[in-house]
C-alpha positions as YAML, in Angstrom:
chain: A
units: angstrom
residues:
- id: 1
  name: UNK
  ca: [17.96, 50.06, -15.71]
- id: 2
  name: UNK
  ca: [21.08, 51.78, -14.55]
- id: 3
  name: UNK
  ca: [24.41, 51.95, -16.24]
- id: 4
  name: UNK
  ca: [27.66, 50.55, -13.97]
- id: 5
  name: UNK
  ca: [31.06, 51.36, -13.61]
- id: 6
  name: UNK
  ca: [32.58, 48.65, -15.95]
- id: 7
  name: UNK
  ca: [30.28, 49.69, -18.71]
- id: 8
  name: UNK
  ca: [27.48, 47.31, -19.01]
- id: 9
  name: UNK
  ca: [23.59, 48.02, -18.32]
- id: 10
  name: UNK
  ca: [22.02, 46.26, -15.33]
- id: 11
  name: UNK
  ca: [18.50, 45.50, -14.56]
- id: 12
  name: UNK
  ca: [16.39, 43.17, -12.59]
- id: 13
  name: UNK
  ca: [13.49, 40.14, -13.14]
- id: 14
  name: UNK
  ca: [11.47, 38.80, -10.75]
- id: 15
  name: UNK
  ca: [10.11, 35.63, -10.44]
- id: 16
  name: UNK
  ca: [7.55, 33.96, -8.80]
- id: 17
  name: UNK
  ca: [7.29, 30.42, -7.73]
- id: 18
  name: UNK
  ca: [3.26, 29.34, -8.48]
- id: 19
  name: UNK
  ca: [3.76, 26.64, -5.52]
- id: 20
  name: UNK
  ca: [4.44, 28.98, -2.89]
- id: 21
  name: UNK
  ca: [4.43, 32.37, -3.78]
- id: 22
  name: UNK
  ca: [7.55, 33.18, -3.27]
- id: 23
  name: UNK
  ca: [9.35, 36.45, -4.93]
- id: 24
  name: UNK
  ca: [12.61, 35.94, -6.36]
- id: 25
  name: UNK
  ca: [14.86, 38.84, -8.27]
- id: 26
  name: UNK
  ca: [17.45, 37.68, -10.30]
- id: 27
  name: UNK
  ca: [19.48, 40.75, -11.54]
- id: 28
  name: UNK
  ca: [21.07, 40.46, -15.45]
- id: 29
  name: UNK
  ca: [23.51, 42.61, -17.41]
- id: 30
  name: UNK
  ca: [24.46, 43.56, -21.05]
- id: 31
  name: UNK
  ca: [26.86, 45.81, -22.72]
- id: 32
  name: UNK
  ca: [23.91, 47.38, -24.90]
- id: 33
  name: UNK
  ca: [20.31, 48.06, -24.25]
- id: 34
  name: UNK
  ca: [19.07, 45.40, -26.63]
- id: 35
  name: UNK
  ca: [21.63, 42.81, -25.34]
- id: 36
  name: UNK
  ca: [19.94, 43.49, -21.81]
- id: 37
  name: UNK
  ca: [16.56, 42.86, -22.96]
- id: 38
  name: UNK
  ca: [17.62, 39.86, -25.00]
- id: 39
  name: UNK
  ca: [18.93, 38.86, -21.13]
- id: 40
  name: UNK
  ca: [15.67, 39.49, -19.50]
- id: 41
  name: UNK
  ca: [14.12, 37.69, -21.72]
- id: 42
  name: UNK
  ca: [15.99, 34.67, -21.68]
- id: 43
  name: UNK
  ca: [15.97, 34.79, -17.59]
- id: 44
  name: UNK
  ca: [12.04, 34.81, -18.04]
- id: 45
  name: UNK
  ca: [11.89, 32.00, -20.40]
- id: 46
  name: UNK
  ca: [14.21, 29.68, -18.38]
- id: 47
  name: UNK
  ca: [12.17, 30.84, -15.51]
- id: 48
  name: UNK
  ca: [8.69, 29.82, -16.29]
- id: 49
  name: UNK
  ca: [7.26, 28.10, -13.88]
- id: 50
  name: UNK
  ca: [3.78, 28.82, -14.44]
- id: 51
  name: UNK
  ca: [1.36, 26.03, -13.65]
- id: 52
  name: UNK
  ca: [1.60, 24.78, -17.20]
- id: 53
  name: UNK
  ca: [5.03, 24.47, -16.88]
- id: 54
  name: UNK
  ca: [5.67, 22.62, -13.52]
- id: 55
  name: UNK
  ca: [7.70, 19.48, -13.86]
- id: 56
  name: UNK
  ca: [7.33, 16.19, -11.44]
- id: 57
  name: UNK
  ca: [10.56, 16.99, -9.35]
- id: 58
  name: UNK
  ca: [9.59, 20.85, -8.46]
- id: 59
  name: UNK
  ca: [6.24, 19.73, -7.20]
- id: 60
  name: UNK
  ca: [7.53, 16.29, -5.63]
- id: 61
  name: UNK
  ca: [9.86, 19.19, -3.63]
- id: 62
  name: UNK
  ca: [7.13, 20.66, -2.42]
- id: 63
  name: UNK
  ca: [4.87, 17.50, -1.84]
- id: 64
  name: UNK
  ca: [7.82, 15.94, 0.46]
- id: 65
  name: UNK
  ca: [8.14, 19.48, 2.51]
- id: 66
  name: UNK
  ca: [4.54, 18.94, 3.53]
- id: 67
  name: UNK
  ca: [4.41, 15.10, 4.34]
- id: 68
  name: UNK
  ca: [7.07, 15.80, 6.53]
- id: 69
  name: UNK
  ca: [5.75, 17.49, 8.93]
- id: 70
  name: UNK
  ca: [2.48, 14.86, 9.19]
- id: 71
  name: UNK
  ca: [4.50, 11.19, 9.10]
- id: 72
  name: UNK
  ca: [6.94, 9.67, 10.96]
- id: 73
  name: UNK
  ca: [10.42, 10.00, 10.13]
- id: 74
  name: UNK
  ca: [10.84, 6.38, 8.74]
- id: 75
  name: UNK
  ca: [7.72, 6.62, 6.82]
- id: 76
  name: UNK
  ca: [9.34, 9.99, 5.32]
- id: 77
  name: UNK
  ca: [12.80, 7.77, 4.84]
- id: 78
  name: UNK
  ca: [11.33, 5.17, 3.17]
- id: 79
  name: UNK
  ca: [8.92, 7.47, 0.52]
- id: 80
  name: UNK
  ca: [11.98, 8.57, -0.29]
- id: 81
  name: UNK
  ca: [13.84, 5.52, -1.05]
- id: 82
  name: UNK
  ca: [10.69, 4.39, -3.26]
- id: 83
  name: UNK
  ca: [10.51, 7.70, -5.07]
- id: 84
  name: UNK
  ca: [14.22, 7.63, -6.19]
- id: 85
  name: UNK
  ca: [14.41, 4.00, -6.68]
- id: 86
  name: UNK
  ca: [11.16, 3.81, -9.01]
- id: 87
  name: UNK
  ca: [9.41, 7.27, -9.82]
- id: 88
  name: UNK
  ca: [12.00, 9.82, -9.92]
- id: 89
  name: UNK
  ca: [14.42, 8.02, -12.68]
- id: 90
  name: UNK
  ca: [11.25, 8.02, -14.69]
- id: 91
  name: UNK
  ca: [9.55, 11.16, -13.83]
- id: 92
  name: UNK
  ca: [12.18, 14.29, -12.79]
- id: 93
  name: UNK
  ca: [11.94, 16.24, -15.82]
- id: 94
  name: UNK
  ca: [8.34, 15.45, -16.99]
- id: 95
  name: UNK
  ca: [5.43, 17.99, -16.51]
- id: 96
  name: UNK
  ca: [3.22, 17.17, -14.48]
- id: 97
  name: UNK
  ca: [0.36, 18.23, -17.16]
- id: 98
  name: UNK
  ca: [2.37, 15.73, -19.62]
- id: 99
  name: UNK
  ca: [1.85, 12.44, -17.03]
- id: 100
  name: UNK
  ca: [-1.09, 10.20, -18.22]
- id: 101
  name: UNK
  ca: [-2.16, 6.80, -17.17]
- id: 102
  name: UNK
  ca: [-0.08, 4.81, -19.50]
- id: 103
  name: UNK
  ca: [3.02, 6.88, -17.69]
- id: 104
  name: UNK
  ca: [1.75, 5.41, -14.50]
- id: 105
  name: UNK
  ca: [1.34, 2.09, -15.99]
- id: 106
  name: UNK
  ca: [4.91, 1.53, -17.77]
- id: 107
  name: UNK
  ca: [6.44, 2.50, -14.28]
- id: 108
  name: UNK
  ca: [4.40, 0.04, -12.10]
- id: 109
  name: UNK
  ca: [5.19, -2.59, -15.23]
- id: 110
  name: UNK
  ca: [8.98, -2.19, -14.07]
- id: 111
  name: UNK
  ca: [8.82, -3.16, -10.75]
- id: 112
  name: UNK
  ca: [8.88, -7.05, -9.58]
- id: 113
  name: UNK
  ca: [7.34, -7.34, -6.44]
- id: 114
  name: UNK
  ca: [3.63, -7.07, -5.99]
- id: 115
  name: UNK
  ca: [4.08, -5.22, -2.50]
- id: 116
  name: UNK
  ca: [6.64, -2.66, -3.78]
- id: 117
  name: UNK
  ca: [4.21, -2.28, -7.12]
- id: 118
  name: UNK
  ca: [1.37, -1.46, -4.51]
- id: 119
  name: UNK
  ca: [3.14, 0.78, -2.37]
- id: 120
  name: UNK
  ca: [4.39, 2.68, -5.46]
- id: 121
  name: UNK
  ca: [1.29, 3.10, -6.68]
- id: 122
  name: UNK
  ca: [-0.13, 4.51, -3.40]
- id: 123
  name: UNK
  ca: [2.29, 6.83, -3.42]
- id: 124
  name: UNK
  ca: [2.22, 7.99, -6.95]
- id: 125
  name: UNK
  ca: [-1.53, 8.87, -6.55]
- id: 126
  name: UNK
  ca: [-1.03, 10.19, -3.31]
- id: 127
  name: UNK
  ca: [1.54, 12.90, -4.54]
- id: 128
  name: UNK
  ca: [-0.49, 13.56, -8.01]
- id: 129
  name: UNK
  ca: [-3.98, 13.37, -6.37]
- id: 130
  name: UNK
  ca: [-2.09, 16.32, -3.76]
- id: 131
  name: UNK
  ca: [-1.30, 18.38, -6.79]
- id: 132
  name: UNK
  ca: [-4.91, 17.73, -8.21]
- id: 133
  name: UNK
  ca: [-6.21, 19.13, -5.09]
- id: 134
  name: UNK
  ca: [-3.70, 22.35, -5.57]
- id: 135
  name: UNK
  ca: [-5.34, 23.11, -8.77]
- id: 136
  name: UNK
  ca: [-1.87, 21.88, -11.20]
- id: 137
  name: UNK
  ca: [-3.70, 18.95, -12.98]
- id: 138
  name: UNK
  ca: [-7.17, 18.75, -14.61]
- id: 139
  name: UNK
  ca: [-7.26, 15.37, -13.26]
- id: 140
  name: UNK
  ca: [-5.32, 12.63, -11.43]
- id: 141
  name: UNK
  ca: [-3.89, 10.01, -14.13]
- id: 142
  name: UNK
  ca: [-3.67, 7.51, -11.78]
- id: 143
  name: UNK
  ca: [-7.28, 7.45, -11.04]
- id: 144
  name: UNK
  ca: [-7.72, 5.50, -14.64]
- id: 145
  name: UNK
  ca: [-4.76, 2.94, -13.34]
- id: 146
  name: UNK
  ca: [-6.37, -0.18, -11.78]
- id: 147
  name: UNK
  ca: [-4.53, -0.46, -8.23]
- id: 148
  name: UNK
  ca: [-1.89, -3.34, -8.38]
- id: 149
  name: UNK
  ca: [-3.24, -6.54, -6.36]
- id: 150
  name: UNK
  ca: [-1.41, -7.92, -3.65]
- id: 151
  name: UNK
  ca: [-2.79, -10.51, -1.76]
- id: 152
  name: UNK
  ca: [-0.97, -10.84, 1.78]
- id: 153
  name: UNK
  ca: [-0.12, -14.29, 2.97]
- id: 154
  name: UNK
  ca: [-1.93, -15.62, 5.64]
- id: 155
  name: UNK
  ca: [-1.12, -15.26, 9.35]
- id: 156
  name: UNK
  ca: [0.51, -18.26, 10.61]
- id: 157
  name: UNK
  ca: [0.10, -18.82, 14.62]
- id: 158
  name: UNK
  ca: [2.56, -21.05, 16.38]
- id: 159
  name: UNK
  ca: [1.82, -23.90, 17.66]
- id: 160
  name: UNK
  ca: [2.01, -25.48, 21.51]
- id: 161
  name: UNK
  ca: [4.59, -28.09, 20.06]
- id: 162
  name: UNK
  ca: [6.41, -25.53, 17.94]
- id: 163
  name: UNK
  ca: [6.65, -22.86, 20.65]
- id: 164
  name: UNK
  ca: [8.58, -25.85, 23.16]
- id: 165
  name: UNK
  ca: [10.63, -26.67, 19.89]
- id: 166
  name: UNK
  ca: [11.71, -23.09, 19.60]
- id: 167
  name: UNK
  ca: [12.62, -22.71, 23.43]
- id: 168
  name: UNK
  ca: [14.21, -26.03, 22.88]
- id: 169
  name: UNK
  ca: [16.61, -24.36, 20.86]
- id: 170
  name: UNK
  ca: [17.14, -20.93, 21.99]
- id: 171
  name: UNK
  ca: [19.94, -19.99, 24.46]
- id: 172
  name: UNK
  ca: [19.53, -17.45, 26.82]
- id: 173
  name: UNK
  ca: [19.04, -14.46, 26.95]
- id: 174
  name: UNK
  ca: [17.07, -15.59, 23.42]
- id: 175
  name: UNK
  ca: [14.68, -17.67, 24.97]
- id: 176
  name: UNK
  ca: [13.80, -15.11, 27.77]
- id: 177
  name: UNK
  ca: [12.97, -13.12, 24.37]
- id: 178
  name: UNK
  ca: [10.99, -15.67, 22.69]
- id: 179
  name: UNK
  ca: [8.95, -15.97, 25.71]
- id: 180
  name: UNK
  ca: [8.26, -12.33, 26.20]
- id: 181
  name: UNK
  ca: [7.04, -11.94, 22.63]
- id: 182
  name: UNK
  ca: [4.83, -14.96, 23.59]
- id: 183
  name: UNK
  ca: [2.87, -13.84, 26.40]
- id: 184
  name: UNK
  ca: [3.14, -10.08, 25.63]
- id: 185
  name: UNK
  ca: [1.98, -10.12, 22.01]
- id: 186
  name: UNK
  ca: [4.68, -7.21, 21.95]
- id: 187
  name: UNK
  ca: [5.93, -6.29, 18.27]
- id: 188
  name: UNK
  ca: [9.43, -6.76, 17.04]
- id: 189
  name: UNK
  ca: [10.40, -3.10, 17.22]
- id: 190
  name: UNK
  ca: [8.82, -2.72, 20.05]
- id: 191
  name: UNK
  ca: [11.06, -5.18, 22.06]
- id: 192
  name: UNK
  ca: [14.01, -3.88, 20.30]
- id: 193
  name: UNK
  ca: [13.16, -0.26, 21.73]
- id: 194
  name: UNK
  ca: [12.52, -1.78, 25.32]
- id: 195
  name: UNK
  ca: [14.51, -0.44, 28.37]
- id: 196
  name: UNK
  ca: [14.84, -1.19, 31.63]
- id: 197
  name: UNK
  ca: [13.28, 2.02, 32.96]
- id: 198
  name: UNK
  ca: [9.96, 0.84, 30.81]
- id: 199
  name: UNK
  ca: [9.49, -1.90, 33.60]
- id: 200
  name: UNK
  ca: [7.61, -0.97, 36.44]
- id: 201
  name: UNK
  ca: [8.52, -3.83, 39.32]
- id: 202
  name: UNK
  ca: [5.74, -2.77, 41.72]
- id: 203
  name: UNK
  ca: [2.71, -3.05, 39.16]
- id: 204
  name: UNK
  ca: [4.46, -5.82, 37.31]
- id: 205
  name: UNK
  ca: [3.55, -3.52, 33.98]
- id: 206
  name: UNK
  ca: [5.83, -2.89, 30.78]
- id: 207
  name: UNK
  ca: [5.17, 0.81, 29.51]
- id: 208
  name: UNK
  ca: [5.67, 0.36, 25.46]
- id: 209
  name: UNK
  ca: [6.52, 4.31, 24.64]
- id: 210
  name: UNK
  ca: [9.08, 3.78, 21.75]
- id: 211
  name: UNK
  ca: [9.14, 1.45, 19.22]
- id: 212
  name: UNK
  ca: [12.34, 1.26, 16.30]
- id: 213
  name: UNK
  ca: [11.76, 1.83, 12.76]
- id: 214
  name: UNK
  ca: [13.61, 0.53, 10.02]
- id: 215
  name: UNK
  ca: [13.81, 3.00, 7.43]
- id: 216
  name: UNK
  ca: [16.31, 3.50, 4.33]
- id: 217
  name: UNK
  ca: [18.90, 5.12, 6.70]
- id: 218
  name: UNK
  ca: [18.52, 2.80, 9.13]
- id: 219
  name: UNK
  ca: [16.62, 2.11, 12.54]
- id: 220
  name: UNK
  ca: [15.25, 4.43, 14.03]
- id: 221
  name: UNK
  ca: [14.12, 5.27, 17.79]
- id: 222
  name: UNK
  ca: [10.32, 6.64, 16.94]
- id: 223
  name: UNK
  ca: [7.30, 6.35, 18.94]
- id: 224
  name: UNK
  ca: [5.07, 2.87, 18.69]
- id: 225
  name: UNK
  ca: [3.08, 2.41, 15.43]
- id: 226
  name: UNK
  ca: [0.08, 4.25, 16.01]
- id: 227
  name: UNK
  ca: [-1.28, 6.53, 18.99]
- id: 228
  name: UNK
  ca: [-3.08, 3.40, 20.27]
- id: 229
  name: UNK
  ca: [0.47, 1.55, 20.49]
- id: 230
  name: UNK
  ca: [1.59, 3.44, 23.33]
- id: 231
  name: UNK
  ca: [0.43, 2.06, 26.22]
- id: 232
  name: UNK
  ca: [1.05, 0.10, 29.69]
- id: 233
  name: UNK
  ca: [0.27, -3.16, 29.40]
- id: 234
  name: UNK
  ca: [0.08, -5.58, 32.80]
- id: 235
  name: UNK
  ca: [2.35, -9.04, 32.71]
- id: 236
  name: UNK
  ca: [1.97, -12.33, 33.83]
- id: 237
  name: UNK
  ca: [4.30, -13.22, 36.63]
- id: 238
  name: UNK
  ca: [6.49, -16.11, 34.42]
- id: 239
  name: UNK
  ca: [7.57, -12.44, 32.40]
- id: 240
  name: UNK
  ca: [8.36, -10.57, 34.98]
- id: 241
  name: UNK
  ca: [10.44, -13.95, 36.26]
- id: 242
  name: UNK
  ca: [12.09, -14.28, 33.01]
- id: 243
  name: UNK
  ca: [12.87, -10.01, 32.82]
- id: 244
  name: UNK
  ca: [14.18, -10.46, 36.52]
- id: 245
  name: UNK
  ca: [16.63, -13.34, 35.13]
- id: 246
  name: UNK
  ca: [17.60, -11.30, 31.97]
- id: 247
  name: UNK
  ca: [17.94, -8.12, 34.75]
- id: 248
  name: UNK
  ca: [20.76, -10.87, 36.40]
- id: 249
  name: UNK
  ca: [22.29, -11.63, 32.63]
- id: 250
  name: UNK
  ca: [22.88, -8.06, 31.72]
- id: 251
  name: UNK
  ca: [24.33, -6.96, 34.96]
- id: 252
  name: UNK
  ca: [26.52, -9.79, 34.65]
- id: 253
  name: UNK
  ca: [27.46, -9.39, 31.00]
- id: 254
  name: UNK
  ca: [28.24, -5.12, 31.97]
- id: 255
  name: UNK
  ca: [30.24, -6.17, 34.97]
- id: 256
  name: UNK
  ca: [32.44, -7.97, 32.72]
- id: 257
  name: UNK
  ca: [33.27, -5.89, 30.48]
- id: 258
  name: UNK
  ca: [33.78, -3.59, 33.70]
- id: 259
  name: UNK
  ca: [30.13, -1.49, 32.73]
- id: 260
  name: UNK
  ca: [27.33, -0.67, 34.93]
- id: 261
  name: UNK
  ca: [24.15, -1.33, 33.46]
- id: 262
  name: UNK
  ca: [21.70, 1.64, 34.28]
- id: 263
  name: UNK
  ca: [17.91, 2.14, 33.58]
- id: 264
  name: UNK
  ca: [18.37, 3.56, 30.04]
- id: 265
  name: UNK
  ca: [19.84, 0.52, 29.08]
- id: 266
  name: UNK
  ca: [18.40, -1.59, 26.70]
- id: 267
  name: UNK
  ca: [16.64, -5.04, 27.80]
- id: 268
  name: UNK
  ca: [18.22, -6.97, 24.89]
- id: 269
  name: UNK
  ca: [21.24, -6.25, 23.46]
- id: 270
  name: UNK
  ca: [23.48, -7.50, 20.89]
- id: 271
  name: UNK
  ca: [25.07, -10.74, 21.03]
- id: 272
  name: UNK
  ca: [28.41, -9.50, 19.85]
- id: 273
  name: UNK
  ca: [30.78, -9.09, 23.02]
- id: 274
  name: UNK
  ca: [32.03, -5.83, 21.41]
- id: 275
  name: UNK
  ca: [28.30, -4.59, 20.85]
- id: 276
  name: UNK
  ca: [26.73, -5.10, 23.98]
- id: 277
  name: UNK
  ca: [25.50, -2.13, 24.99]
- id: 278
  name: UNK
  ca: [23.90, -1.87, 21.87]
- id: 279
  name: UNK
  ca: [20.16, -2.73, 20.92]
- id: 280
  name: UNK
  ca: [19.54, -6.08, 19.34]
- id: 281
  name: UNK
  ca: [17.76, -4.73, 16.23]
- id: 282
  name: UNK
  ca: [14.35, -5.92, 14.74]
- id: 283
  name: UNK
  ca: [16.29, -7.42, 11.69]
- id: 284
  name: UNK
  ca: [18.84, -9.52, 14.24]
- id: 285
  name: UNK
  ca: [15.69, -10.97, 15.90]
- id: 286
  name: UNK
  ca: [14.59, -12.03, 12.90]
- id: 287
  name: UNK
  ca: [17.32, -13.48, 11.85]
- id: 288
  name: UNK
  ca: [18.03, -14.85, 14.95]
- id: 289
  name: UNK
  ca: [14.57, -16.62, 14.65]
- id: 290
  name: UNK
  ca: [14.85, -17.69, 11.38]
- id: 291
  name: UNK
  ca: [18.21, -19.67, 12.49]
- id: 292
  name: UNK
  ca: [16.70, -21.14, 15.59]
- id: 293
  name: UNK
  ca: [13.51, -22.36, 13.58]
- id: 294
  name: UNK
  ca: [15.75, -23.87, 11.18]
- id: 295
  name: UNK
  ca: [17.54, -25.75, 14.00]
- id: 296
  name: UNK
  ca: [14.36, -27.01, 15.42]
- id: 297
  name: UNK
  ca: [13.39, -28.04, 11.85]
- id: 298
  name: UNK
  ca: [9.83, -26.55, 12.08]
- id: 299
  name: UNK
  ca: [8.48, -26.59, 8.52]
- id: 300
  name: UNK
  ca: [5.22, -24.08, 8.91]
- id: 301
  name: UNK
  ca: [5.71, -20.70, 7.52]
- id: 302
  name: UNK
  ca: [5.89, -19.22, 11.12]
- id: 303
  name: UNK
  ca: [7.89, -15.69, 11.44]
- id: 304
  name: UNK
  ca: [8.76, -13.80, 14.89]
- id: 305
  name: UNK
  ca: [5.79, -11.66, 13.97]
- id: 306
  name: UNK
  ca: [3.18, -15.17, 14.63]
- id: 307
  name: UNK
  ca: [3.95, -14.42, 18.78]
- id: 308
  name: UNK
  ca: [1.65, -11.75, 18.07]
- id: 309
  name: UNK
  ca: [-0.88, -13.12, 16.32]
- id: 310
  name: UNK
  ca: [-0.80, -16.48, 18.40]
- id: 311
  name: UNK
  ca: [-0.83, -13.96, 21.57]
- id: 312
  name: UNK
  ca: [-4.12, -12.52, 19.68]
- id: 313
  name: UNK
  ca: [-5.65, -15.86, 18.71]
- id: 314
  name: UNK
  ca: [-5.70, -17.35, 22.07]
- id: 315
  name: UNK
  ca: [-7.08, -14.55, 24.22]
- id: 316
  name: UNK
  ca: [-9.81, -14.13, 21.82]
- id: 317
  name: UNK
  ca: [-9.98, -18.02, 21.36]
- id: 318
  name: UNK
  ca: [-10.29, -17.78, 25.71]
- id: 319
  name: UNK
  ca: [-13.77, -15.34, 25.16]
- id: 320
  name: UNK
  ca: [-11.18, -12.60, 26.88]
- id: 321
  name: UNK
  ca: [-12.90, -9.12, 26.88]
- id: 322
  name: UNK
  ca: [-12.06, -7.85, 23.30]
- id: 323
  name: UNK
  ca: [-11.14, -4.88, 24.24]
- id: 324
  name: UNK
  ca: [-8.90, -5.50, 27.09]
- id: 325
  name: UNK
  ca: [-6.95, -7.35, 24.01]
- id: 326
  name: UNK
  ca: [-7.25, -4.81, 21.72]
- id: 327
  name: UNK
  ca: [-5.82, -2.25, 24.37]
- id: 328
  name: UNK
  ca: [-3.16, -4.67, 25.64]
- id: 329
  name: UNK
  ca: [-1.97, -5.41, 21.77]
- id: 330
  name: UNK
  ca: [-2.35, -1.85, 21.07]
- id: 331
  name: UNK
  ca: [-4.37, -2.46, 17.57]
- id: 332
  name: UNK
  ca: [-5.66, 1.15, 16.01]
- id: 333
  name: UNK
  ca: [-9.11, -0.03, 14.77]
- id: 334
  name: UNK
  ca: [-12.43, -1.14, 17.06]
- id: 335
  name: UNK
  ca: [-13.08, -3.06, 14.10]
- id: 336
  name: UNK
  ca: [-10.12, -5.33, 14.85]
- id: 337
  name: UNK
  ca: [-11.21, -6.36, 18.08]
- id: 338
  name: UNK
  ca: [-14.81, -6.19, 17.12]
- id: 339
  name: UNK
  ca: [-16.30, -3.97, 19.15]
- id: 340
  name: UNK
  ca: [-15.97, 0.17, 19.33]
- id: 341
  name: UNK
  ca: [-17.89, 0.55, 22.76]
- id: 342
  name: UNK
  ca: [-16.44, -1.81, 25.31]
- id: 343
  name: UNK
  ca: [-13.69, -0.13, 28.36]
- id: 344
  name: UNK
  ca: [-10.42, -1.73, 28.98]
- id: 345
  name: UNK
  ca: [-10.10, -2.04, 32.92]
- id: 346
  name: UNK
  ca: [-7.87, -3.38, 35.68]
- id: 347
  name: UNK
  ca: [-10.14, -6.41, 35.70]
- id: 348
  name: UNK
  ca: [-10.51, -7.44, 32.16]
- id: 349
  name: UNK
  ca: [-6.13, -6.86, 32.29]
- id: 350
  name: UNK
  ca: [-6.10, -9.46, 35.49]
- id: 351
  name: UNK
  ca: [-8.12, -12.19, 33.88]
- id: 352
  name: UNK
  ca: [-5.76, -12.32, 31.39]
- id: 353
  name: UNK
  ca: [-3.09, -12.32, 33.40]
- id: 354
  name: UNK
  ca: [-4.70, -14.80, 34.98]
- id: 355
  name: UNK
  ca: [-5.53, -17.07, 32.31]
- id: 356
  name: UNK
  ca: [-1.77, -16.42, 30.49]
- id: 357
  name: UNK
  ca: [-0.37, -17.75, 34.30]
- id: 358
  name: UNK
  ca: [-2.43, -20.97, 33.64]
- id: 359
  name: UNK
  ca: [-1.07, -21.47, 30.30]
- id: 360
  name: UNK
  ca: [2.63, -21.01, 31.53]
- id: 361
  name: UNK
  ca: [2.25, -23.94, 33.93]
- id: 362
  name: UNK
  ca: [0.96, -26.07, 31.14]
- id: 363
  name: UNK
  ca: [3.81, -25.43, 29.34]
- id: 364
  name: UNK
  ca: [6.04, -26.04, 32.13]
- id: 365
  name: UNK
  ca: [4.71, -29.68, 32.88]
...
């Protein structure tokens, strides 16, 4: 305690955060002895943050500083927008000592759909069963919470007839799209984060290294899905006719607007004259496939993600090497493709190239 110039006592508290240790000294004053002790006091009481004390928000701080350096940057984006859409409105100010199952339960009861009620609920255990580990809560509340159900709708695959239909309907350089995601298997995003310096002309092979993420503040340019997503896969030679005729369209559609299209260009681009050096995103190409289907009045519940799973079905439904196809599809689970032991090679890639040529002349005739 020392006594200043302008007449009042100063002294000192420090405080330390229980979630990481950190020292903090926050200095107070008073004009009397007594009044500075009354200060300190008050600084300490407002200050508590001892493990009995800490609310939701301080730890979900903390929480969110740690998950962000293990997950993507659109995963991080889009815990976010969850947590302050459905958890934080009910939870800032709560302790986390004071949160029980029935807490848990009211906030899930809020929320309409059965995949956002899941995803909460992950999350809400995930970031409570984190400060259970830390030592902050006797016991995870959510733990006593039965997990949400959410039963996901089944795959659709398209169809010989509906895959003409579509075609039928798409313009270029749509169709060349359509027909990429058809005999690649290649996800949405994935095409979307396609350049032209990801084609390699001499090994007719598309290297899938990015993929784009949409995340509450917007798409993002990430890598693929998982580590098994990036990859080189080898294409049939009706793609690499169809990327050497979308090559032609974009140089054509640069010229024009007196542009030079270079390697880091994007593959497909928007369809807007004034956006066309930028990337056609994975909502337009679902919208844009939405519109088409409704044009070619196909009535099955088929998205633009059933390429991929008709590009699945009928290489396994062709007794293809399984794990040539999960390798080419770039699935992150053995168990998908059935078997953990089997090698991807050049051979198992050429026969199905080979067989995807075959189909491609069908489909021609």
């Amino acid at each position: 305690m020392k006594k200043r110039k302008d007449g009042r006592y100063q002294s000192s508290v420090t405080i330390t955060d229980p979630l990481t240790n950190e020292k903090k000294r926050i200095y107070v004053y008073g004009y009397t002895e007594a009044e500075l002790i009354r200060e300190k006091e008050r600084v300490k009481r407002n200050n508590n943050t001892s493990f009995d004390n800490i609310t939701f928000n301080l730890w979900l701080d903390e929480w969110l500083k740690i998950r962000k350096e293990e997950i993507a940057p659109s995963t991080y984006y889009n815990y976010v927008f969850l947590i302050n859409k459905y958890i934080l409105p009910n939870l800032k100010n709560i302790n986390l000592s004071k949160i029980t199952p029935s807490t848990i339960r009211n906030i899930l009861r809020n929320i309409s759909g059965s995949r956002t009620k899941q995803y909460t609920y992950v999350l809400l255990k995930a970031i409570l069963g984190q400060a259970y580990k830390d030592d902050l809560i006797k016991k995870n509340p959510c733990i006593a919470v039965n997990p949400p159900k959410y039963k996901a709708k089944e795959k659709q695959i398209i169809s010989d007839y509906e895959f003409k239909k579509l075609l039928q309907y798409a313009e270029l350089p749509i169709r060349n799209l359509f027909i990429l995601a058809y005999y690649t298997g290649i996800r949405r995003g994935e095409i979307s984060a396609l350049k032209w310096e990801n084609i390699d002309w001499d090994t007719n092979t598309i290297k899938i290294v990015t993929a784009i993420k949409i995340a509450a503040k917007g798409n993002l340019i990430s890598t693929p899905k998982t580590e098994n997503s990036t990859r080189e896969i080898l294409v049939s030679k009706n793609v690499i006719n169809i990327l050497k005729q979308q090559l032609l369209i974009q140089k054509e559609r640069y010229l024009k607007h007196g542009d030079k299209l270079t390697k880091n260009d994007f593959i497909f681009t928007s369809l807007k004259d004034k956006n066309y050096k930028k990337m056609l995103t994975p909502m337009n190409i679902t919208t844009i496939f939405n519109k088409i289907k409704s044009l070619a009045e196909i009535k099955s519940n088929i998205t633009f993600h059933s390429f991929r799973h008709t590009h699945a079905t009928c290489l396994v439904e062709a007794n293809l090497p399984i794990k040539a196809i999960q390798a080419r599809l770039g699935h992150a689970t053995a168990g998908f493709t059935l078997t953990t032991y089997a090698h991807n090679t050049l051979k198992m890639q050429k026969e199905i190239v080979g067989f995807l040529d075959n189909k491609a002349k069908s489909m021609s005739n």
